[in-house]
C-alpha positions as CSV (number, residue, x, y, z in Angstrom):
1,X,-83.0,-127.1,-136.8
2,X,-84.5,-125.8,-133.8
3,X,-85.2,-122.4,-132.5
4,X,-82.1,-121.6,-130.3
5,X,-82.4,-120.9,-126.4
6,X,-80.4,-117.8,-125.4
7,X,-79.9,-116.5,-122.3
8,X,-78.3,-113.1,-121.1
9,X,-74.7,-115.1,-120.8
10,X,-74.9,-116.6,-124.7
11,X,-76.8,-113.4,-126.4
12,X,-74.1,-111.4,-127.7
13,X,-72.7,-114.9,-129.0
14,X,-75.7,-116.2,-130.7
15,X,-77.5,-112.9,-131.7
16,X,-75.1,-109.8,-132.2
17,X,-71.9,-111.6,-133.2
18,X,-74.3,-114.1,-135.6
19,X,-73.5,-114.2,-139.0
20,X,-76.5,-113.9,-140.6
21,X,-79.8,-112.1,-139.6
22,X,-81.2,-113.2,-136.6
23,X,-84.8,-113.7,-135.4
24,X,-85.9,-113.4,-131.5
25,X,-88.9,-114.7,-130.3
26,X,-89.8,-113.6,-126.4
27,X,-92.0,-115.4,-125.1
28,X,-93.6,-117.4,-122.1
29,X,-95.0,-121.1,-121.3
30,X,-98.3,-119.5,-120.1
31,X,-99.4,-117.7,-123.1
32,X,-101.7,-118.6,-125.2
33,X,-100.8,-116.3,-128.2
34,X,-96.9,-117.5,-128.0
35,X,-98.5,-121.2,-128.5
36,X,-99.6,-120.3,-131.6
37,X,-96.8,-118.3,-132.9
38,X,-94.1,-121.7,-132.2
39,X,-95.0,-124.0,-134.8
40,X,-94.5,-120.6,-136.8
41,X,-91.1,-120.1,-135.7
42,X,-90.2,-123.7,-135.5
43,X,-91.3,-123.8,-139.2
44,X,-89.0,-120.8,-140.2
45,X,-86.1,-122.2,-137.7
46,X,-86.4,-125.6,-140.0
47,X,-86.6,-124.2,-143.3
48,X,-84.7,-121.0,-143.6
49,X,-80.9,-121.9,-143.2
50,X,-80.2,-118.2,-143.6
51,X,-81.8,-117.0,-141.0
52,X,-81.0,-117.8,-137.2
53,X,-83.8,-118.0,-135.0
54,X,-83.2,-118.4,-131.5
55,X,-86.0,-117.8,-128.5
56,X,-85.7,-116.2,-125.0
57,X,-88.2,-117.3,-122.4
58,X,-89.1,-113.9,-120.4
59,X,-89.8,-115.7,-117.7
60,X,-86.3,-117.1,-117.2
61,X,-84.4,-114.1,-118.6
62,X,-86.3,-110.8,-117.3
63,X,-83.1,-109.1,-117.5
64,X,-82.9,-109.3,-121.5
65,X,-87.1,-108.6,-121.4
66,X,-86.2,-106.0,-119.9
67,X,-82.6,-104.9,-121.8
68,X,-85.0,-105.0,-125.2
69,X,-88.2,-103.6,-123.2
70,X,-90.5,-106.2,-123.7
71,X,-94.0,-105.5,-122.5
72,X,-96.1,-107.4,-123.9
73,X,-95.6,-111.0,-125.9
74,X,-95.4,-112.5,-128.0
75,X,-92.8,-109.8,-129.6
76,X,-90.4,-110.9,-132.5
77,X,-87.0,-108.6,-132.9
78,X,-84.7,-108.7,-136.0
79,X,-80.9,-108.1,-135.7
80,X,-78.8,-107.9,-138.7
81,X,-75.0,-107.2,-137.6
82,X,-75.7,-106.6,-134.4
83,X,-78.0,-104.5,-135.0
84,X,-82.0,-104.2,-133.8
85,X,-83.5,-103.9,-137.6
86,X,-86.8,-104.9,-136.8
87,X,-89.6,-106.0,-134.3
88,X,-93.5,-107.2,-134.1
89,X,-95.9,-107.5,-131.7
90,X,-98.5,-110.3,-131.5
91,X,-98.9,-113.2,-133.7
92,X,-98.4,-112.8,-137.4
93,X,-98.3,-114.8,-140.0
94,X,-95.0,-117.0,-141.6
95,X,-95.0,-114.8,-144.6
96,X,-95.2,-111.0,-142.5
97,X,-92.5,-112.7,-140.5
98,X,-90.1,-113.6,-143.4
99,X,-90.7,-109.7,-144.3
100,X,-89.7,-108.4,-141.2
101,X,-86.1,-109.8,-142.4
102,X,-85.9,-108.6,-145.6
């Protein structure tokens, strides 16, 4: 299952109404370091069923870049029932990314 796109019109819908814990990835086209990280989070998206991972392009959505102030990328946030639980900045590995969940 692939990484799901949100947008400022779907995010409450898809990240603080979800169900389950929810990774986001922000990230941009251009940048190197999010190229890496996406086979990453496509991996987890595929096989983790109980976690949601969805994906906001900064580029297209400043307005939730900025809502979460989001500096630099790569950055990886965690909500659990609506809530902001977690973040990371950079790339980092499957495993520290799983953590960041639990």
């Amino acid at each position: 299952m692939a990484a799901t796109v949100v947008t400022s019109a779907n995010f409450e819908a898809e990240v603080l109404k979800a169900d389950k814990p929810v990774i986001v990835d922000f990230w941009a086209s251009w940048c190197g370091p999010c190229r890496m990280l996406s086979p990453v989070i496509e991996e987890i998206s595929e096989t983790n069923p109980e976690i949601k991972v969805c994906s906001v392009n900064v580029d297209e959505e400043m307005e939730l870049a900025q809502r979460f102030e989001i500096s630099s990328i790569p950055t990886l946030l965690v909500f659990k029932g609506g809530q902001l639980t977690n973040s990371s900045l950079g790339v980092i590995p499957k495993a520290a990314i799983l953590d960041l969940v639990k």
